[in-house]
MDAnalysis code that builds the backbone (N, CA, C; Angstrom):
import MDAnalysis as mda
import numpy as np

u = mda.Universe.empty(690, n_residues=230, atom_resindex=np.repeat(np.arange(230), 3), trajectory=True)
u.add_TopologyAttr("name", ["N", "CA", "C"] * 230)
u.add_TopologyAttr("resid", np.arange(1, 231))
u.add_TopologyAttr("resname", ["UNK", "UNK", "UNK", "UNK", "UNK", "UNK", "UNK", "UNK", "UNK", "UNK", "UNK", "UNK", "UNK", "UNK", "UNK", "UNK", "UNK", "UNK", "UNK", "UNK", "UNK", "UNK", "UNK", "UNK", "UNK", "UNK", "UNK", "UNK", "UNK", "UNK", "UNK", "UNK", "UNK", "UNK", "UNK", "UNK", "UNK", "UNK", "UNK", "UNK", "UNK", "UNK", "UNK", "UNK", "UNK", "UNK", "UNK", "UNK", "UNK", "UNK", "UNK", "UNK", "UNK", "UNK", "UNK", "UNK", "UNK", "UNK", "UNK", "UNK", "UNK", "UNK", "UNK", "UNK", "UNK", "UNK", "UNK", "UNK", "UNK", "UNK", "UNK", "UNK", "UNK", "UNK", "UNK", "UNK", "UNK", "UNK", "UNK", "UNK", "UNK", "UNK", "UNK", "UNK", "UNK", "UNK", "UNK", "UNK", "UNK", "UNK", "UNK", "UNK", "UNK", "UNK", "UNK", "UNK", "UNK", "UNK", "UNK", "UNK", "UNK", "UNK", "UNK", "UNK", "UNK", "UNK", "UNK", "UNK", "UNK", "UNK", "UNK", "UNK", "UNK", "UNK", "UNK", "UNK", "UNK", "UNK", "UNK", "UNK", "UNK", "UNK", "UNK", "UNK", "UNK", "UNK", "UNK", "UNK", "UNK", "UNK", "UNK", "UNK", "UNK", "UNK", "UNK", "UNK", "UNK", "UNK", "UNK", "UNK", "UNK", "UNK", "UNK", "UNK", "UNK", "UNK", "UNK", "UNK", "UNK", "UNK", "UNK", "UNK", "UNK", "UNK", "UNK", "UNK", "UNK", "UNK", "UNK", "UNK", "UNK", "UNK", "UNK", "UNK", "UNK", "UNK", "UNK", "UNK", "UNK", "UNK", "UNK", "UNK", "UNK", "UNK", "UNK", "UNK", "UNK", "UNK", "UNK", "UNK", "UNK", "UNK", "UNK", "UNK", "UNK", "UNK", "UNK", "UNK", "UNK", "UNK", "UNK", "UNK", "UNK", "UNK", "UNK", "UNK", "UNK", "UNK", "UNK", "UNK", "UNK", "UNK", "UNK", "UNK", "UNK", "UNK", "UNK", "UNK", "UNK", "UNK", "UNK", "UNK", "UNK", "UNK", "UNK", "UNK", "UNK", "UNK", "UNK", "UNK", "UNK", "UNK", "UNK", "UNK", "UNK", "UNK", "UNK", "UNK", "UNK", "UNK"])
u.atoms.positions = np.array([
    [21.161, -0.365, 7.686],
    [19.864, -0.984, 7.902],
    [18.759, -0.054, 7.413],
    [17.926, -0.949, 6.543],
    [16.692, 0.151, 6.141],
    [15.507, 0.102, 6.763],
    [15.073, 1.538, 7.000],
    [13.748, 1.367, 7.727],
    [12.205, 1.143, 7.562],
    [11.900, 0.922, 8.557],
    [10.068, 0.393, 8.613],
    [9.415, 1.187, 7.890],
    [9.565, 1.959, 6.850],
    [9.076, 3.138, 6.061],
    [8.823, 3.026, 4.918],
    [7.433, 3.058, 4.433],
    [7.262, 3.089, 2.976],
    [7.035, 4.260, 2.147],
    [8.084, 4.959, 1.645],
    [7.626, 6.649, 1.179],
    [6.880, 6.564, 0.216],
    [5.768, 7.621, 0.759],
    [4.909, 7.950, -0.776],
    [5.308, 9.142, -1.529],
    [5.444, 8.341, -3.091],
    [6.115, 9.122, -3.698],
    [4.442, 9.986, -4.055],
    [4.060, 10.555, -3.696],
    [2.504, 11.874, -4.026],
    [2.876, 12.789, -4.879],
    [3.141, 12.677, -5.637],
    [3.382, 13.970, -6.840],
    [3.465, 13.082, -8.227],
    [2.479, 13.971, -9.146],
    [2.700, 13.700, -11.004],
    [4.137, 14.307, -11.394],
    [4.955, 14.161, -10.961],
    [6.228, 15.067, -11.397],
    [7.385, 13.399, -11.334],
    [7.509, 13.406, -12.601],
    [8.260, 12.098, -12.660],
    [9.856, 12.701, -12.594],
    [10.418, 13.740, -12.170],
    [11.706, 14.242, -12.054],
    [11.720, 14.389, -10.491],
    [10.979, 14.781, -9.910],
    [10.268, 14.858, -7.866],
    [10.495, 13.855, -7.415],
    [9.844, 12.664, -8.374],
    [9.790, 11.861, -7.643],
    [11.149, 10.903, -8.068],
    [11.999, 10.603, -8.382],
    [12.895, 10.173, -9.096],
    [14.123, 10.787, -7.988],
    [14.337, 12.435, -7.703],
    [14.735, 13.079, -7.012],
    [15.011, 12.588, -4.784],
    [13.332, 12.475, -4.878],
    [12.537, 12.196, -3.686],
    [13.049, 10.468, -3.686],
    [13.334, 9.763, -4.394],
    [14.045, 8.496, -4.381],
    [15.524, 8.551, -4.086],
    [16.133, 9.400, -4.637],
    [17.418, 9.450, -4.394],
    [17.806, 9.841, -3.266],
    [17.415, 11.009, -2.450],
    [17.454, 11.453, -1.494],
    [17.462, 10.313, -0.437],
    [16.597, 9.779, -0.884],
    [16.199, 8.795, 0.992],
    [16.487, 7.327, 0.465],
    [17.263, 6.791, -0.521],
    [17.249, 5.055, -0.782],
    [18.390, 4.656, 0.154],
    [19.411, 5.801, 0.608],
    [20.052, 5.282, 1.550],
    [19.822, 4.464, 2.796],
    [18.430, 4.980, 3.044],
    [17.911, 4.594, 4.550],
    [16.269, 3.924, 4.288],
    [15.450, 3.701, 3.076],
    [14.457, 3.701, 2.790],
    [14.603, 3.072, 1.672],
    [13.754, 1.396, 1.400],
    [13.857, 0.654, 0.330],
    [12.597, 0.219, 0.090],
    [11.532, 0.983, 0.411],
    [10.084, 0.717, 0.079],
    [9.756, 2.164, -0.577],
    [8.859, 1.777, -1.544],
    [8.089, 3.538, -1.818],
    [7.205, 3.008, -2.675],
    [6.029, 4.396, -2.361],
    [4.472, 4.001, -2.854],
    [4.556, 4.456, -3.902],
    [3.787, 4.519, -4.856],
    [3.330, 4.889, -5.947],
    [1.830, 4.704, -6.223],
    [1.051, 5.839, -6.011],
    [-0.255, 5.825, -6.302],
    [-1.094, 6.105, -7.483],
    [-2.114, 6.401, -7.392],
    [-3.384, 7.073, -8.640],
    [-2.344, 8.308, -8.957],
    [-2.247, 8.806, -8.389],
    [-1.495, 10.360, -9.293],
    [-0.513, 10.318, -10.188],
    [0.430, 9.150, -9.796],
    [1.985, 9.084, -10.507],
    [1.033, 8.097, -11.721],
    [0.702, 7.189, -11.348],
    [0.397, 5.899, -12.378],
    [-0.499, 6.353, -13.498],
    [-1.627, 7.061, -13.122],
    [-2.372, 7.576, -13.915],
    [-2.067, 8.242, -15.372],
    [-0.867, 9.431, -15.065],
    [-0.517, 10.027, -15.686],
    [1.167, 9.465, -16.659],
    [1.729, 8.246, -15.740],
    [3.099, 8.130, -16.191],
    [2.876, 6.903, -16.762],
    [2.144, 6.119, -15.827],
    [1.782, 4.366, -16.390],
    [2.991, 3.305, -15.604],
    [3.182, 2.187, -16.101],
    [4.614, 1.106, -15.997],
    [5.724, 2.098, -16.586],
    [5.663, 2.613, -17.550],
    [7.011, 3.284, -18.345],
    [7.426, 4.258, -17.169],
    [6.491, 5.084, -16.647],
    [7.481, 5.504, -15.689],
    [7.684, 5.475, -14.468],
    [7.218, 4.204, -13.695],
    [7.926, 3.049, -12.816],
    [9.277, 2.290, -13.240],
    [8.970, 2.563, -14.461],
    [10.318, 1.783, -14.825],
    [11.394, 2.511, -14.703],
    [11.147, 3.992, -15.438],
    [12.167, 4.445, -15.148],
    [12.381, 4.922, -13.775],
    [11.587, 5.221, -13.112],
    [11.927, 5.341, -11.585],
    [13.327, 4.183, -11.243],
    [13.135, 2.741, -11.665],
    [13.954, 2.028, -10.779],
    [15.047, 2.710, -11.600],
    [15.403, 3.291, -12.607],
    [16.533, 3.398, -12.837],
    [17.389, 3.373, -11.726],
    [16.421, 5.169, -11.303],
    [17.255, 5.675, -10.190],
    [17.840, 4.793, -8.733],
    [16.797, 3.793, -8.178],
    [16.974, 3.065, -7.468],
    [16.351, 1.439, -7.605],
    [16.997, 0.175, -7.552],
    [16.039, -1.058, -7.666],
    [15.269, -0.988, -6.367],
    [14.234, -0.085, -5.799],
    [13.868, -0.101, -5.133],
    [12.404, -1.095, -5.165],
    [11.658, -1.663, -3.777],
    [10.898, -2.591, -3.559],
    [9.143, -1.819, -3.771],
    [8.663, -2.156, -4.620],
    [7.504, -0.909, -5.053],
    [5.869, -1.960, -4.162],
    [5.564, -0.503, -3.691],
    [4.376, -0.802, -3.242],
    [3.175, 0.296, -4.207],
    [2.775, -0.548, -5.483],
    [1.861, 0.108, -6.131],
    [0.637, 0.400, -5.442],
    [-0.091, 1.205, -5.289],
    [-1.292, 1.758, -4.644],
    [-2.940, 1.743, -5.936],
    [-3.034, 0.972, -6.188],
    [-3.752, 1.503, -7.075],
    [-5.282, 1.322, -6.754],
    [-5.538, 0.450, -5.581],
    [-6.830, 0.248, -4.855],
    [-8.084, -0.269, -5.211],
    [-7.269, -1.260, -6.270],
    [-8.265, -2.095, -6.939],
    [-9.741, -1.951, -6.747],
    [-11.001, -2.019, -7.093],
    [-12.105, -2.433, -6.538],
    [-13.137, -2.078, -7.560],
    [-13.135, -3.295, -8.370],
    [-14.143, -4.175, -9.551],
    [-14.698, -5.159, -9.171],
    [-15.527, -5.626, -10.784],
    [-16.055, -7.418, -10.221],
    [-14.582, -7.875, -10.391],
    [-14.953, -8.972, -9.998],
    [-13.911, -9.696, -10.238],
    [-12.727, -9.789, -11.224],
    [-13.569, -10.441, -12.489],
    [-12.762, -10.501, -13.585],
    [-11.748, -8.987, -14.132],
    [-12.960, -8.205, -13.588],
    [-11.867, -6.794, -14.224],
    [-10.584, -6.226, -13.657],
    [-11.321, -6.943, -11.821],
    [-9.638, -6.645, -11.292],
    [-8.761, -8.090, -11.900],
    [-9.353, -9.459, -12.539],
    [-7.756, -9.972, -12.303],
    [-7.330, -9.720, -13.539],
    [-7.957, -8.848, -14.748],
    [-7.256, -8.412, -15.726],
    [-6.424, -7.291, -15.698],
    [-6.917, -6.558, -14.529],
    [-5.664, -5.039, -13.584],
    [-4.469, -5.905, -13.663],
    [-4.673, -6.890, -12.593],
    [-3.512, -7.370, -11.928],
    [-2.847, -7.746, -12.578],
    [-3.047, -8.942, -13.953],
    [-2.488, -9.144, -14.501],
    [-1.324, -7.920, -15.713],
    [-2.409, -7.023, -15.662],
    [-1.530, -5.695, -16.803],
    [-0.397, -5.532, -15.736],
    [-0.671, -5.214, -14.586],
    [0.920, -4.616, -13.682],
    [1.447, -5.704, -12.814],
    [1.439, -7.006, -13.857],
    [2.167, -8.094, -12.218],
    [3.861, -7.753, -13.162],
    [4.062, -7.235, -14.504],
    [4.970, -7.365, -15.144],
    [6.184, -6.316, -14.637],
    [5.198, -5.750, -13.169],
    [6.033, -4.322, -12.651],
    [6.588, -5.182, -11.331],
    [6.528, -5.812, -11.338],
    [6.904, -6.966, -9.639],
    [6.298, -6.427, -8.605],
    [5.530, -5.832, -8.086],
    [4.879, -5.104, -7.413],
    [5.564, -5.682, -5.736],
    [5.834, -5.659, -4.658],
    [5.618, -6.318, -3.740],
    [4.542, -5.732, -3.083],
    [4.044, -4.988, -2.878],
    [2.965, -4.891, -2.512],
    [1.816, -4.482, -3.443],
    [0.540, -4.563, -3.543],
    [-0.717, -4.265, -4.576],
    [-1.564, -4.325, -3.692],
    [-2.416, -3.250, -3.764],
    [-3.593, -2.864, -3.210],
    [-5.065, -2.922, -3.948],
    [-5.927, -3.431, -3.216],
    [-7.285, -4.045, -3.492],
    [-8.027, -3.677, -2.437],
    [-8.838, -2.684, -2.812],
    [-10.385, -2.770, -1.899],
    [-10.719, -3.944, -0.708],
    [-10.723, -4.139, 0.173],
    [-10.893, -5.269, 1.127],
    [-12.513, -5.092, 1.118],
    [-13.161, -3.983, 0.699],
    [-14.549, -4.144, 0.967],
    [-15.403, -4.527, -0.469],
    [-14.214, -5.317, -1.556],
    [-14.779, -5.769, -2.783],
    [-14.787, -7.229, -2.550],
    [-14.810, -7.402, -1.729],
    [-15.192, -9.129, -1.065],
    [-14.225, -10.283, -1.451],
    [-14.610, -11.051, -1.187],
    [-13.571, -12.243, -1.146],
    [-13.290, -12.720, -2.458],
    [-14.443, -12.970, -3.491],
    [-13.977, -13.686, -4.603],
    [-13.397, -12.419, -5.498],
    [-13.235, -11.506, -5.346],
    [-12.694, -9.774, -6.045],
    [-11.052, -10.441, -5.645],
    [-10.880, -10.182, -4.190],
    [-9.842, -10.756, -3.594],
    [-8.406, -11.784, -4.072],
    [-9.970, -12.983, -4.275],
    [-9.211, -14.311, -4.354],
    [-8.721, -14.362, -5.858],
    [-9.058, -13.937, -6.785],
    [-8.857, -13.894, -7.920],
    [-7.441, -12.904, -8.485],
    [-7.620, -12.152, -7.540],
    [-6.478, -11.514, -7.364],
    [-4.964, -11.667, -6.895],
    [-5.388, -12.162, -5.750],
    [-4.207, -13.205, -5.470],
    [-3.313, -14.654, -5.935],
    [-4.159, -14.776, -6.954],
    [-4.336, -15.866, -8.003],
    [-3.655, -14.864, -9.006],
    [-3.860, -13.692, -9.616],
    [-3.288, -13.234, -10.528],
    [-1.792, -12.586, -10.366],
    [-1.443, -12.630, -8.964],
    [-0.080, -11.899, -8.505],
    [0.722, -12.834, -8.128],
    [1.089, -13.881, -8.404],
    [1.692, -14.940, -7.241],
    [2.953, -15.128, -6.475],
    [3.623, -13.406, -7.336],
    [5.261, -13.556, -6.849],
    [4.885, -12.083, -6.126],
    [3.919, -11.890, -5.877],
    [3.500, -10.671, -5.010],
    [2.679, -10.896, -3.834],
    [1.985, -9.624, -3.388],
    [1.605, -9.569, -1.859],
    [0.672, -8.837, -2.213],
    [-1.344, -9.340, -2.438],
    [-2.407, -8.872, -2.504],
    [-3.001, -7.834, -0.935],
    [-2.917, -6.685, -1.027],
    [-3.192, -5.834, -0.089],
    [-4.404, -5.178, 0.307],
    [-4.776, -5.858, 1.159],
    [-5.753, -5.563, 1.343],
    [-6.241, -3.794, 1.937],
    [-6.795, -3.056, 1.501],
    [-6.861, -1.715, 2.111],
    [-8.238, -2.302, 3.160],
    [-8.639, -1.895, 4.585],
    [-9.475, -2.063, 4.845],
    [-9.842, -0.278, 4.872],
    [-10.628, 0.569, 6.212],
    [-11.171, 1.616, 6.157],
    [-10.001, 3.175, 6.358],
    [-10.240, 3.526, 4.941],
    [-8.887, 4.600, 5.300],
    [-9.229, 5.384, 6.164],
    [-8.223, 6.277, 6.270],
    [-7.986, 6.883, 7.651],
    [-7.991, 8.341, 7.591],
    [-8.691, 8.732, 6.086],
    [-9.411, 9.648, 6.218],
    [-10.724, 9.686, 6.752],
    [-11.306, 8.275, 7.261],
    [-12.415, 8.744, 7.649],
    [-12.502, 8.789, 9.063],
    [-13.621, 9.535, 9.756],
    [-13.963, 9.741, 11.370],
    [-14.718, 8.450, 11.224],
    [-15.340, 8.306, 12.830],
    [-16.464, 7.556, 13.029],
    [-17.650, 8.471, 12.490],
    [-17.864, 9.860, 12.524],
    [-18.849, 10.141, 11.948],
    [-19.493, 10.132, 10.535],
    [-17.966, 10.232, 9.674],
    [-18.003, 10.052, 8.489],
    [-18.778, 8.515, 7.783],
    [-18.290, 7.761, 8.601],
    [-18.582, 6.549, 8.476],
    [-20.218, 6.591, 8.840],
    [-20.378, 6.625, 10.155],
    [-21.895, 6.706, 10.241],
    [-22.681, 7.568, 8.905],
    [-22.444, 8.688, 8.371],
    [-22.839, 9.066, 7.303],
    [-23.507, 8.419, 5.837],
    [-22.004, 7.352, 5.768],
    [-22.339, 6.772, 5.057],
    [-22.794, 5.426, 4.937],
    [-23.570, 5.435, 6.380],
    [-24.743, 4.164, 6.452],
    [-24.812, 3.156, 7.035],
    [-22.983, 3.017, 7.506],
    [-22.744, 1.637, 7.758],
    [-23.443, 2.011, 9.528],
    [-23.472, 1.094, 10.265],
    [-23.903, 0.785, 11.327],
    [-23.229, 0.469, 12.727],
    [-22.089, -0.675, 12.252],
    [-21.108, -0.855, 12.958],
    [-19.840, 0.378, 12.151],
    [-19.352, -0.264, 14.189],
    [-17.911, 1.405, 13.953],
    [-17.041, 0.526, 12.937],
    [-15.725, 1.484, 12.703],
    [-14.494, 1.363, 12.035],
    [-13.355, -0.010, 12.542],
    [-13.855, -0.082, 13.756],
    [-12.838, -0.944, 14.142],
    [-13.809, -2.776, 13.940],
    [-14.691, -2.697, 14.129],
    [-15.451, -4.020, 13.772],
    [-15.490, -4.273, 11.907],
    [-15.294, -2.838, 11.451],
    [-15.575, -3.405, 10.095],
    [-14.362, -3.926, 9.420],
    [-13.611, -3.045, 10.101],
    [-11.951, -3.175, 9.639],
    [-11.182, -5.012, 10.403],
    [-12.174, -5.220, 11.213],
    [-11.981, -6.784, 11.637],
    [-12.607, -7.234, 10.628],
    [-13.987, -7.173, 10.596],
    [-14.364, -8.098, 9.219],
    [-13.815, -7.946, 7.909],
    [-13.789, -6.723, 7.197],
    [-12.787, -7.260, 5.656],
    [-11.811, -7.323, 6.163],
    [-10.739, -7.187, 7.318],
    [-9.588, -7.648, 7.170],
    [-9.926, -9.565, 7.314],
    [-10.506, -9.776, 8.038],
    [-10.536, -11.373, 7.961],
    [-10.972, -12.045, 6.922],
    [-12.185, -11.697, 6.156],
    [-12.587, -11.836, 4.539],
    [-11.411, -11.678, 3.638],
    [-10.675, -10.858, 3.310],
    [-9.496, -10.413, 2.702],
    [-8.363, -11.461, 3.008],
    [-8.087, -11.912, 4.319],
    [-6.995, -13.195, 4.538],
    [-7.534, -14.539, 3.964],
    [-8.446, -14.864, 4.487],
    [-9.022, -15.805, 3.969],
    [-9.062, -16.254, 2.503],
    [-9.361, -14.604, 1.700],
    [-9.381, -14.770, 0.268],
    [-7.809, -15.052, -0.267],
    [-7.195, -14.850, -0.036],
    [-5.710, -14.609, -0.146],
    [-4.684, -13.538, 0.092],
    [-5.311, -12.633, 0.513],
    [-4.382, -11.626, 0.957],
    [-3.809, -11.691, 1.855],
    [-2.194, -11.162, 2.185],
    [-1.266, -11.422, 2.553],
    [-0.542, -10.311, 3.694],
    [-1.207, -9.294, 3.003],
    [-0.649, -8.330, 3.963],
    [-2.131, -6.936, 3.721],
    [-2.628, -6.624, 4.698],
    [-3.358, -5.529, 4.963],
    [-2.829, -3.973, 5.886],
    [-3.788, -3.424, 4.958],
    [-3.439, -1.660, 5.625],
    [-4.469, -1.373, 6.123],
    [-4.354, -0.750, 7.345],
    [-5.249, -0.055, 8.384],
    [-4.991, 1.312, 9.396],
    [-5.687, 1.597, 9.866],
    [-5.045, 2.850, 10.141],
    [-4.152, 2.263, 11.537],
    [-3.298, 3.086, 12.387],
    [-2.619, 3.008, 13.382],
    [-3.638, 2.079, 14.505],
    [-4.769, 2.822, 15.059],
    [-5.949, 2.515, 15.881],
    [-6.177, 0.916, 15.780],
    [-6.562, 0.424, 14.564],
    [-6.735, -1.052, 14.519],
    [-5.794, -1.971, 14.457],
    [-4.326, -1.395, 14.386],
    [-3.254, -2.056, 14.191],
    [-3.593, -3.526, 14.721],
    [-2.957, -3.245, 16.203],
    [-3.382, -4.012, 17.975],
    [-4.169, -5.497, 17.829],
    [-5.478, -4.508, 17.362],
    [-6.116, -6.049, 16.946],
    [-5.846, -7.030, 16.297],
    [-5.514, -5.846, 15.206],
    [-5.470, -7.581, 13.580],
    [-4.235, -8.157, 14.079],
    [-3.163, -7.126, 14.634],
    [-2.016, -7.993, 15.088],
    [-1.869, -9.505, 15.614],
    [-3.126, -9.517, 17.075],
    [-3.334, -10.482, 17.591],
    [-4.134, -11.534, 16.771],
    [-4.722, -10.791, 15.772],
    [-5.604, -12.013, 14.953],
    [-4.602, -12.545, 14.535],
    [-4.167, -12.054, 13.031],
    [-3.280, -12.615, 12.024],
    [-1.730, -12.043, 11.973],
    [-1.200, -13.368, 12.707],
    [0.684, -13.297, 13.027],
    [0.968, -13.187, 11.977],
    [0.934, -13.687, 10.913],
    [1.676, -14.239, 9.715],
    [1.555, -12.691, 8.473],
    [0.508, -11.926, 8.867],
    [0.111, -10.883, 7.889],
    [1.097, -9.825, 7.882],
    [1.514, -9.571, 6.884],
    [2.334, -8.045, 6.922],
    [1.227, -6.814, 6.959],
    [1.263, -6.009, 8.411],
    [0.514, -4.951, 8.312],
    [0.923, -3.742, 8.069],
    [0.286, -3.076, 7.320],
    [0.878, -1.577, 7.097],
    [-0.186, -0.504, 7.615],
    [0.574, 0.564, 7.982],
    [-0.192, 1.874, 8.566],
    [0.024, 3.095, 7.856],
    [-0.907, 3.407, 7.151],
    [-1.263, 5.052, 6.887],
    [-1.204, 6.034, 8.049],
    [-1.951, 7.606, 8.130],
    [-2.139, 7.726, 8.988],
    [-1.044, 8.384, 10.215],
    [0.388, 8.455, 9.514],
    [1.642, 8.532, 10.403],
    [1.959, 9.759, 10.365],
    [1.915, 10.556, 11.385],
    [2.720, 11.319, 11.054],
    [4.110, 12.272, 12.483],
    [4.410, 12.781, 11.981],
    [5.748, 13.370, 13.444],
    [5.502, 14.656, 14.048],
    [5.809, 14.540, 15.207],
    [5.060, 15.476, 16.131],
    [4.946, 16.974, 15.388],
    [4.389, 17.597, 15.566],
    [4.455, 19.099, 15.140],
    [4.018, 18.672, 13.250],
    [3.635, 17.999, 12.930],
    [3.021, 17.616, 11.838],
    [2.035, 18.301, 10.999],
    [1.593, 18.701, 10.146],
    [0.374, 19.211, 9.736],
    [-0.754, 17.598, 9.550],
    [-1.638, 17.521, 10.179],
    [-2.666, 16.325, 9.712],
    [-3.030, 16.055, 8.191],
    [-3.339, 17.339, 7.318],
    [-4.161, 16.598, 6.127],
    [-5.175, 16.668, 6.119],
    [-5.515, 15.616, 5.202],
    [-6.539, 15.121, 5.161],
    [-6.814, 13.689, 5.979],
    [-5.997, 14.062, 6.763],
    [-5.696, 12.401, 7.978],
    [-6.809, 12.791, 9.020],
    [-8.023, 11.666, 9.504],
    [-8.656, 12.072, 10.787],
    [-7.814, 11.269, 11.852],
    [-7.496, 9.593, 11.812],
    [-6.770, 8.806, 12.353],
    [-5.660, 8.829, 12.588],
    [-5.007, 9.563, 13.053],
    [-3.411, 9.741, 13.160],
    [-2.281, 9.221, 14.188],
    [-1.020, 8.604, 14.028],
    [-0.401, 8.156, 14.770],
    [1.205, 8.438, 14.722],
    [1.301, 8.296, 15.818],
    [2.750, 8.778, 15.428],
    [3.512, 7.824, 15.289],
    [4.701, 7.339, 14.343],
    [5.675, 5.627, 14.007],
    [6.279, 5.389, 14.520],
    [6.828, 5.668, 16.409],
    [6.849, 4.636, 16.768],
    [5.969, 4.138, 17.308],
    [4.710, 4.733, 17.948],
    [3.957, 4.066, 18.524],
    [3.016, 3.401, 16.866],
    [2.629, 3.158, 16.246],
    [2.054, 2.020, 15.463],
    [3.019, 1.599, 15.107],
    [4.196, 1.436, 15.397],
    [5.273, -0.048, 15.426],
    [5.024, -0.676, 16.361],
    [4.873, 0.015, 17.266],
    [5.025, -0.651, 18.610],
    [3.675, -1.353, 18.686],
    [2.438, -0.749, 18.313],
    [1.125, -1.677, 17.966],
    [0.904, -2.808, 17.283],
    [1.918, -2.900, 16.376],
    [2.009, -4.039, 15.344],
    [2.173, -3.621, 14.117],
    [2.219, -2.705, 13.500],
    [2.538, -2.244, 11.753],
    [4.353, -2.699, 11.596],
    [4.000, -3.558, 10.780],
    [5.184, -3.760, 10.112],
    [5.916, -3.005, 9.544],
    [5.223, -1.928, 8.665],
    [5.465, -0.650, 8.295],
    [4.794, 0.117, 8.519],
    [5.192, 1.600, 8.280],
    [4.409, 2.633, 8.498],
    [4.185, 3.498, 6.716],
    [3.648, 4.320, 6.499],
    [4.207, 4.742, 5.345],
    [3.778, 6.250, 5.589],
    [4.570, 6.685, 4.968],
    [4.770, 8.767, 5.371],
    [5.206, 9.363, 4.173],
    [4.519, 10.349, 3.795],
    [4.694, 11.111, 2.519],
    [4.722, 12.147, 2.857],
    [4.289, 13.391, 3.280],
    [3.819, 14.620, 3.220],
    [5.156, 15.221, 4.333],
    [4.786, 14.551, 5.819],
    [5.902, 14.476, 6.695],
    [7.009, 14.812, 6.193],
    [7.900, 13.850, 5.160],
    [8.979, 13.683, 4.700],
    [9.289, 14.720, 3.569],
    [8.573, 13.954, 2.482],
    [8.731, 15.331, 0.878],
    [8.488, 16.448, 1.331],
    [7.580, 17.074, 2.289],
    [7.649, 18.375, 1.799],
    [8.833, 19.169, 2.498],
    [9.642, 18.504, 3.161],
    [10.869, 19.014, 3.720],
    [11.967, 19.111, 2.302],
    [11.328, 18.722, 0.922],
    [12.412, 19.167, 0.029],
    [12.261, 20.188, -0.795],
    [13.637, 21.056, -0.786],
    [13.530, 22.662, -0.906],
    [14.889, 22.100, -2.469],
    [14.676, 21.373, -2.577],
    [15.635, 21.257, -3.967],
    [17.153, 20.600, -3.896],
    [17.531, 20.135, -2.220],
    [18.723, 19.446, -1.987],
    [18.304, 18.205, -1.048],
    [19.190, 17.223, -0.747],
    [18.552, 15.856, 0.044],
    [18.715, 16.240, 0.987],
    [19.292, 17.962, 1.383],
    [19.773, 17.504, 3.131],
    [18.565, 17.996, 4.052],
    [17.223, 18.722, 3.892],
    [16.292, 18.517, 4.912],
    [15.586, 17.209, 4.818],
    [15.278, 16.636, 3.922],
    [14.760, 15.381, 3.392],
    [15.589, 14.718, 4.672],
    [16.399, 14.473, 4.212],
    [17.349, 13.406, 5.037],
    [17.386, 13.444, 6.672],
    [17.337, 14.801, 6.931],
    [17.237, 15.169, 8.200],
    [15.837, 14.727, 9.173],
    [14.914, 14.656, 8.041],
    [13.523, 14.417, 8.839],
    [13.471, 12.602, 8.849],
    [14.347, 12.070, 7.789],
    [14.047, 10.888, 8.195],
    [15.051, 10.290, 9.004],
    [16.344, 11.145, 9.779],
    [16.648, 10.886, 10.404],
    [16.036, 10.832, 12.084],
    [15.386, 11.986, 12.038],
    [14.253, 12.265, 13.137],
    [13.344, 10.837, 13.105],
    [13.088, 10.465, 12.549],
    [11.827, 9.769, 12.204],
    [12.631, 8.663, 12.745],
    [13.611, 7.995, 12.122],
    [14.431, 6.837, 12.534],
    [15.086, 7.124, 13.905],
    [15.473, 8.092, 14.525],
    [15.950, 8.250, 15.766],
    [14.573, 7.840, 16.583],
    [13.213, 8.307, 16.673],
    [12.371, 7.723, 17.479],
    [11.736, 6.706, 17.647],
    [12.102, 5.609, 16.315],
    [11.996, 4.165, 16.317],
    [13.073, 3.624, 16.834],
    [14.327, 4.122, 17.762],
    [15.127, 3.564, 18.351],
    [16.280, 2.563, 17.849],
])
């Protein structure tokens, strides 16, 4: 059985991460791929990633244009099957809807407020209402438009849960006890934002940096990780 875990593959090293796939596809059939890998490797080396595994890709790329420019994104990488794709939730509904229109054998993702930020951070930058009211409003703008599944930090899980049954939610933000934070202010530990409602969790730093060049600490931490989701 594979788990509630989406690994981020975080490194420009298309041999790391290829590596960092092999290690964990035994127990782990989701993995991210963000700005760092894509930037520098593109589709060609997503592709070759599946060599290593046909694994279920959650591209990260965090859309947020007018409109038309994201559904010409979407359209360049719907040829990667994406199951998950990420879009700005605070690029509004018709950014959104157009998007979801351009993916149709996929799952438009909504990011609402990452989880690098504090409440102060936020106040900083102007907005008025906290994190958890805003992260209700584009997450509900974002369903409406067509998105299907949204990311939020652990904290807002709870809510959107009770809003929207039908949404696949995902949580940043995770990490295991004795952890280093990051650049994470919002942090949770996976089982408790399972237990809040995240469908998944997703963990990078946690996991990879336990690899010293063989799968067996790798493996070990996501055995930890899966022993406290029960």
């Amino acid at each position: 059985m594979t788990l509630p875990i989406i690994l981020a593959l975080d490194t420009k090293d298309l041999n790391q991460a290829g590596q960092w796939i092999k290690a964990s596809s035994d127990q782990i059939d989701h993995f991210k791929i963000g700005l760092e890998f894509y930037l520098l490797h593109g589709s060609e080396g997503i592709m070759q990633l599946r060599e290593v595994s046909d694994f279920k890709l959650f591209l990260d790329l965090k859309l947020y244009d007018i409109p038309n420019t994201v559904k010409g994104a979407v359209e360049s990488v719907a040829k990667l099957s994406p199951k998950f794709l990420t879009v700005h939730a605070s690029g509004g509904a018709k950014m959104i809807e157009v998007a979801a229109q351009a993916l149709p054998n996929g799952s438009i993702t909504a990011v609402t407020v990452l989880t690098s930020f504090s409440e102060d951070d936020f106040l900083t930058m102007g907005y008025k209402s906290s994190i958890a009211d805003i992260t209700d409003l584009w997450a509900s703008t974002a369903i409406k438009a067509g998105a299907t599944s949204l990311v939020c930090s652990p904290f807002e899980v709870s809510n959107l849960r009770s809003k929207f049954k039908e949404a696949v939610l995902i949580t940043p933000g995770v990490r295991a006890e004795g952890d280093d934070l990051g650049d994470q202010s919002r942090v949770m530990s996976a089982p408790d934002a399972i237990t809040a409602g995240a469908d998944f969790v997703v963990i990078g730093r946690s996991i990879t940096s336990q690899w010293d060049g063989s799968d067996l600490k790798m493996r070990r931490k996501i055995e930890l990780i899966a022993n406290s989701l029960g």
